[in-house]
C-alpha positions as a Markdown table, in Angstrom:
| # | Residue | x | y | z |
|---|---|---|---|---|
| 1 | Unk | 129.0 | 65.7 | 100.8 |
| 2 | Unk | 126.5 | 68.6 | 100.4 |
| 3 | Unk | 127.3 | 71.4 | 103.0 |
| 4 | Unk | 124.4 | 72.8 | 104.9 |
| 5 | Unk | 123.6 | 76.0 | 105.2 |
| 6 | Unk | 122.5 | 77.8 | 107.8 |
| 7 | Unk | 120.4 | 80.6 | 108.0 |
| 8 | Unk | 120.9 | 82.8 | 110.2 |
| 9 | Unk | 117.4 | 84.1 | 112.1 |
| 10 | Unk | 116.5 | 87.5 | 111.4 |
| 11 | Unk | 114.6 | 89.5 | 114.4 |
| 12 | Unk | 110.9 | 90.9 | 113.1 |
| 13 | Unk | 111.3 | 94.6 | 112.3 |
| 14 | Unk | 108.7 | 95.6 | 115.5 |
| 15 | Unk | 111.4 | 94.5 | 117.8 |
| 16 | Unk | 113.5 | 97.6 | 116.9 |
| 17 | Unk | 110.4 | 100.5 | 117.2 |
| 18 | Unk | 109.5 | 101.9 | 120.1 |
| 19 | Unk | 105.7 | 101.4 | 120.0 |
| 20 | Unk | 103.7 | 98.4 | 121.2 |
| 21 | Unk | 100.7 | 98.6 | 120.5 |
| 22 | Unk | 97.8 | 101.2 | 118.9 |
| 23 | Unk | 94.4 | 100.9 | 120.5 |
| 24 | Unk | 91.5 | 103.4 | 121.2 |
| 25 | Unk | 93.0 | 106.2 | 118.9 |
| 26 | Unk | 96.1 | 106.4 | 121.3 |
| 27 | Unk | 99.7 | 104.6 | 120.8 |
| 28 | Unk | 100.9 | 102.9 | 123.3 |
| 29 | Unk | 105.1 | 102.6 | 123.7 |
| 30 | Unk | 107.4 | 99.9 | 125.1 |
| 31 | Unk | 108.1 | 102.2 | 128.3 |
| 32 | Unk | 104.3 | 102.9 | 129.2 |
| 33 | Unk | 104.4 | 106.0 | 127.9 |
| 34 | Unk | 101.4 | 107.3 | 125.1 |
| 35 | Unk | 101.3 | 109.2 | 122.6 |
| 36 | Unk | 98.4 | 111.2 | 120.4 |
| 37 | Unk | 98.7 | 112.4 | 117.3 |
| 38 | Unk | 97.0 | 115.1 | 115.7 |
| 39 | Unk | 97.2 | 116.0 | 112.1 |
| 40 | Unk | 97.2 | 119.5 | 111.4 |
| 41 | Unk | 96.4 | 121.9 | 108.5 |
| 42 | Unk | 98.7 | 124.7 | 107.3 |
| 43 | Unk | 98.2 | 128.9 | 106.9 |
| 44 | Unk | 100.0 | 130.9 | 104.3 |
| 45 | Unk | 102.0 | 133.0 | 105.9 |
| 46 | Unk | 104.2 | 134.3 | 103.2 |
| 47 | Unk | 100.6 | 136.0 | 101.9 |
| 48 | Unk | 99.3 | 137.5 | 105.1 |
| 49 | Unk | 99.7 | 141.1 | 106.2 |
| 50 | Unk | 102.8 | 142.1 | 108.6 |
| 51 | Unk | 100.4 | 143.0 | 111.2 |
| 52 | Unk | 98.2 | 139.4 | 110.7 |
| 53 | Unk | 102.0 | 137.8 | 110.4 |
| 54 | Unk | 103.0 | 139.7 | 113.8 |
| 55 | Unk | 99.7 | 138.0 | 115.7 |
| 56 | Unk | 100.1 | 134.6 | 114.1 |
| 57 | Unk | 103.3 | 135.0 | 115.9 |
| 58 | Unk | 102.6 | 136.0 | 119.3 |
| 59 | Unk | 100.0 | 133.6 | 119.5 |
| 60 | Unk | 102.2 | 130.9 | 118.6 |
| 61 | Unk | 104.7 | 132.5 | 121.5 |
| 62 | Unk | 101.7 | 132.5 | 124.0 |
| 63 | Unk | 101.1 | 128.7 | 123.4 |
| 64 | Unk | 104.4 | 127.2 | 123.7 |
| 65 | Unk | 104.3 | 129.4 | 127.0 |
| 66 | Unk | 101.5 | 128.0 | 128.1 |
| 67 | Unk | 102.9 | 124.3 | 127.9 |
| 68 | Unk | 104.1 | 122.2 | 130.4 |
| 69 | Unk | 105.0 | 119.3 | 128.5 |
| 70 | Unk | 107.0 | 118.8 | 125.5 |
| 71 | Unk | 105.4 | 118.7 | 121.8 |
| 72 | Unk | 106.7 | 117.2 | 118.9 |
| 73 | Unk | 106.1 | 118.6 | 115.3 |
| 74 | Unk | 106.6 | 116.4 | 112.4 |
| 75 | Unk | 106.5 | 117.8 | 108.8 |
| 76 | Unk | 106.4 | 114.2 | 106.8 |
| 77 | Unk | 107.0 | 115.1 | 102.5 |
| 78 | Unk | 105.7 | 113.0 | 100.0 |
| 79 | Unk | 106.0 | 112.7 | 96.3 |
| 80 | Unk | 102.6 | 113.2 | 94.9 |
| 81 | Unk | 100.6 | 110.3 | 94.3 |
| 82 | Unk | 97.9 | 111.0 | 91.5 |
| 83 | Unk | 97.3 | 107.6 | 90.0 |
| 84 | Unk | 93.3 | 107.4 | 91.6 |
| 85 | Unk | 92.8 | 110.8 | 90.0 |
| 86 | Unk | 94.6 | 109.4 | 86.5 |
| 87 | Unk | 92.3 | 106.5 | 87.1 |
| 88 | Unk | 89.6 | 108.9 | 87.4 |
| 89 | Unk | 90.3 | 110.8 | 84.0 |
| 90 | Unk | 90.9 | 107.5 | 82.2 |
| 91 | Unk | 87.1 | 106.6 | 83.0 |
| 92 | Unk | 86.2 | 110.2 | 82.1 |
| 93 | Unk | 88.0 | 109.9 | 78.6 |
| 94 | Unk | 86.1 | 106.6 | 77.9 |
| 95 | Unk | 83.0 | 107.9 | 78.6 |
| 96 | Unk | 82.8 | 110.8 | 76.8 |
| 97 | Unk | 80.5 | 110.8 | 73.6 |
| 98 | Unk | 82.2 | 113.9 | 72.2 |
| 99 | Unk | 85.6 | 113.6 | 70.1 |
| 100 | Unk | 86.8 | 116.7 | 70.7 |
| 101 | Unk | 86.2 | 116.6 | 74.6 |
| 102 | Unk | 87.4 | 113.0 | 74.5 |
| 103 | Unk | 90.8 | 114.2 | 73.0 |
| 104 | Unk | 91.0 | 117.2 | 75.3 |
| 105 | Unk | 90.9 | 114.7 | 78.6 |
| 106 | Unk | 93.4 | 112.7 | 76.5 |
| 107 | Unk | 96.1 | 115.4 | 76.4 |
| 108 | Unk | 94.8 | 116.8 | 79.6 |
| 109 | Unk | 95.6 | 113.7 | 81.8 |
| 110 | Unk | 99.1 | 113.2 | 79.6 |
| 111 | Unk | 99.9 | 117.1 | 80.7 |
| 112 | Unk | 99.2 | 116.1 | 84.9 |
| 113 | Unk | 101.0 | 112.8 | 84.4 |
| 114 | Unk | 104.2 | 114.4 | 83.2 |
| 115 | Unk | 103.8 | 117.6 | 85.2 |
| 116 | Unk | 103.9 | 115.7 | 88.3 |
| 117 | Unk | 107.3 | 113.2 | 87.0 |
| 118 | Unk | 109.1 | 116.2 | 85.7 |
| 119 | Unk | 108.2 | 118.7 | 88.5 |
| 120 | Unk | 108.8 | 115.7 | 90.9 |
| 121 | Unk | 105.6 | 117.6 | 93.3 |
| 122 | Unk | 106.0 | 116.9 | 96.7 |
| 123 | Unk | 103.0 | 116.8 | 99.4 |
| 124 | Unk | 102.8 | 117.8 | 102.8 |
| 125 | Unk | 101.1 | 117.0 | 105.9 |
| 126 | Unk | 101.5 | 118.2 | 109.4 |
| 127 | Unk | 101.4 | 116.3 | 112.7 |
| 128 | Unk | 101.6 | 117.2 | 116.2 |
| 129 | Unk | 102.4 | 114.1 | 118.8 |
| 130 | Unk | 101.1 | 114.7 | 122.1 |
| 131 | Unk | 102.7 | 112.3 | 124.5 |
| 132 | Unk | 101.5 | 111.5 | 128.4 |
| 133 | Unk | 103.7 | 110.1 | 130.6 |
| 134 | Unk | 102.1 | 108.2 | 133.8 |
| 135 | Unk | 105.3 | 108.4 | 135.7 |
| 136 | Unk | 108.3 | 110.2 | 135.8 |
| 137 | Unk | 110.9 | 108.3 | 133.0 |
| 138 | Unk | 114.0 | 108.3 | 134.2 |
| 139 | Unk | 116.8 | 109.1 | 131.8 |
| 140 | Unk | 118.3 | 105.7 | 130.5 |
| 141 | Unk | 121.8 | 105.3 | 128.8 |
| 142 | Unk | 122.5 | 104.0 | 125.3 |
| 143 | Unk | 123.0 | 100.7 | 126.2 |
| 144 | Unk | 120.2 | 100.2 | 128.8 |
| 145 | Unk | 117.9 | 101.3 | 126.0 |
| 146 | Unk | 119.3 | 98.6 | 123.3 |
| 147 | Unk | 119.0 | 96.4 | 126.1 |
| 148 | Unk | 115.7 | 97.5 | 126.7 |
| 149 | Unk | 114.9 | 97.3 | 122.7 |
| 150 | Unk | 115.9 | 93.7 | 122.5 |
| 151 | Unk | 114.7 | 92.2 | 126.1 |
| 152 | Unk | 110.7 | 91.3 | 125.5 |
| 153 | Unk | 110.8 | 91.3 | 129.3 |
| 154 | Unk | 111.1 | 95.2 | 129.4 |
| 155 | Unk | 108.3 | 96.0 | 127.8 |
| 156 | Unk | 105.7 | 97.5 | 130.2 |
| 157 | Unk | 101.8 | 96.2 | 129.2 |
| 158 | Unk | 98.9 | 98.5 | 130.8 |
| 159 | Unk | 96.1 | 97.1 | 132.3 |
| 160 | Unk | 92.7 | 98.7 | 130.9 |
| 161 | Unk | 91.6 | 100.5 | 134.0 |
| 162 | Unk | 95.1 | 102.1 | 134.2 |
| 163 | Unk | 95.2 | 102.6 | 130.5 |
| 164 | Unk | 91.4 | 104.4 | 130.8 |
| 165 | Unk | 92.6 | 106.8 | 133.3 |
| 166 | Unk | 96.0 | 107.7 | 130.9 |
| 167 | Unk | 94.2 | 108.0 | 128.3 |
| 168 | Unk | 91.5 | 110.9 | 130.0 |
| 169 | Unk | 94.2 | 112.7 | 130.9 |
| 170 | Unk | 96.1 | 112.3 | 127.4 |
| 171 | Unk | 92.9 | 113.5 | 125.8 |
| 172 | Unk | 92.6 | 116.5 | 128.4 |
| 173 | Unk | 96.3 | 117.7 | 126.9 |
| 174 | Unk | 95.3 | 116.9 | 123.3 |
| 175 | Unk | 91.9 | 119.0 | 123.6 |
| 176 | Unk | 94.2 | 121.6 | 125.3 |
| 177 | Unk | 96.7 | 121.6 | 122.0 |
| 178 | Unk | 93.5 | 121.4 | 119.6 |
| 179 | Unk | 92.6 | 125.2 | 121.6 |
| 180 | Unk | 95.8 | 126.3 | 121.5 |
| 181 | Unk | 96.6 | 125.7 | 117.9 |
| 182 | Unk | 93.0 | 126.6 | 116.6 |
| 183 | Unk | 94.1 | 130.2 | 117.9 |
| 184 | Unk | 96.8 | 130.7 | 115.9 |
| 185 | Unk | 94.4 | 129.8 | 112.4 |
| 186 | Unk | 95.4 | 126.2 | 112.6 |
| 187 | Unk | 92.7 | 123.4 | 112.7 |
| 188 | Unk | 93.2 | 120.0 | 113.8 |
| 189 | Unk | 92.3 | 116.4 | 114.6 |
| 190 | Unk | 93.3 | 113.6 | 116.2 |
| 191 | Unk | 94.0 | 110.5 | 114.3 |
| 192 | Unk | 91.8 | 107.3 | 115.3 |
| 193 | Unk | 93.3 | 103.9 | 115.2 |
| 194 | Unk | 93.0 | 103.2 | 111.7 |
| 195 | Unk | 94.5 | 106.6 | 110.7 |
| 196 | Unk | 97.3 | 105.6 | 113.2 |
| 197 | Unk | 98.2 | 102.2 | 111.4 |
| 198 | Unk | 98.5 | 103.9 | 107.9 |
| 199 | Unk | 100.6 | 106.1 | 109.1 |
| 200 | Unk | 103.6 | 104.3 | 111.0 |
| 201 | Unk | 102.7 | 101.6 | 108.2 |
| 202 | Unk | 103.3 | 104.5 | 105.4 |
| 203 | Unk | 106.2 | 105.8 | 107.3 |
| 204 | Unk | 108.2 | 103.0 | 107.5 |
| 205 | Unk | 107.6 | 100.9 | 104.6 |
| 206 | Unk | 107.2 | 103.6 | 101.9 |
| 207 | Unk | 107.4 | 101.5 | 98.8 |
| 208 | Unk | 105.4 | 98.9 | 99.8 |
| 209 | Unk | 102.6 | 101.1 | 101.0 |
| 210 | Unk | 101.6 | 102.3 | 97.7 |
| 211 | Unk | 101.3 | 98.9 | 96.4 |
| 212 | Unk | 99.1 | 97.2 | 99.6 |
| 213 | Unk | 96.2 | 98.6 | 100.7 |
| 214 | Unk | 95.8 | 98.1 | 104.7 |
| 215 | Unk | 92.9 | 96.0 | 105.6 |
| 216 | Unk | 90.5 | 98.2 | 107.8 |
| 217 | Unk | 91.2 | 97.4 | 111.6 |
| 218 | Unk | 87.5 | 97.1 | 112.0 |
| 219 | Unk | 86.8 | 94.6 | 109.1 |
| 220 | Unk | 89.4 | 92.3 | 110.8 |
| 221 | Unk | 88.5 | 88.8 | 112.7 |
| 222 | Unk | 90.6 | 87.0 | 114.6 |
| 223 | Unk | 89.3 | 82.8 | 114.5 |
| 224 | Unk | 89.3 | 81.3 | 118.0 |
């Protein structure tokens, strides 16, 4: 007699992060809580002056001063990913009418392609979270916060008039962060929703990311 097995159920990987739900540019968490993200450029400050060095400084001092809330600073590294630009130079090469030119592109995309495996060249981007509480958390313990995790009941859902008025005042601290880091040389901008998806989509499933392109949020239907 055949033994049956049984497969044990495996939980949906959302049941373990934190957020709920992205909507409106903003992301939503579990505890009611919300969250902005801004991406933000970089300066070189290696090739600036001591005195322009000194003032990028003390502005930077002055803002985190002038907060009253907590920021978080993420610095997420990448290998490259040049295949669009390979593609690019493949279509380039095939195009070209000229042998000479045709071989130059040749050895030219062959150079980048091995530069960038050898060199193993790494990109970066900068993001600044800008989170809005609507009441004060209180601090939880480790195992009210699995508990928490794993209970569907705990999750707090907003209602849109409430989540209207969060998000005004979220925006009103992100516009303030925008100011504040545009002072020190730094531009930035908040992600919108789609931008939002690609990244927690990127962030947690790397590999599988660069092989499945993310359906634009907009283009999506949902059959009644």
């Amino acid at each position: 007699m055949a033994e049956r097995v049984i497969k044990k159920r495996v939980p949906p990987t959302q049941l373990f992060l934190d957020v709920l739900e992205i909507r409106d540019g903003i992301v939503v968490m579990k505890d009611g809580t919300l969250r902005s993200v801004l991406l933000a450029s970089s300066i070189n400050f290696a090739l600036k002056s001591e005195d322009e060095q000194n003032a990028v400084i003390s502005a930077y001092v002055q803002f985190l001063n002038s907060l009253d809330f907590v920021l978080q600073i993420v610095v997420q590294s990448r290998s490259l990913n040049i295949d669009e630009y390979i593609e690019r130079l493949k279509t380039i090469e095939k195009q070209q009418t000229n042998e000479l030119l045709k071989m130059q592109t040749a050895e030219y995309r062959q150079y980048i392609t091995e530069l960038v495996e050898l060199s193993e060249i790494m990109s970066k981007r900068f993001y600044v979270v800008v989170p809005y509480s609507p009441k004060k958390m209180t601090t939880q313990g480790f195992f009210t916060r699995v508990r928490d995790v794993l209970s569907p009941t705990s999750v707090i859902h907003i209602k849109q008039k409430k989540f209207e008025e969060f998000k005004e005042e979220l925006q009103k601290r992100t516009e303030y962060v925008i100011d504040g880091l545009s002072s020190i040389g730094i531009k930035s901008v908040p992600l919108d929703t789609q931008s939002l998806i690609e990244l927690y989509y990127q962030t947690y499933n790397p590999e599988t990311a660069t092989q499945q392109e993310l359906t634009d949020v907009g283009k999506l239907r949902i059959e009644g």
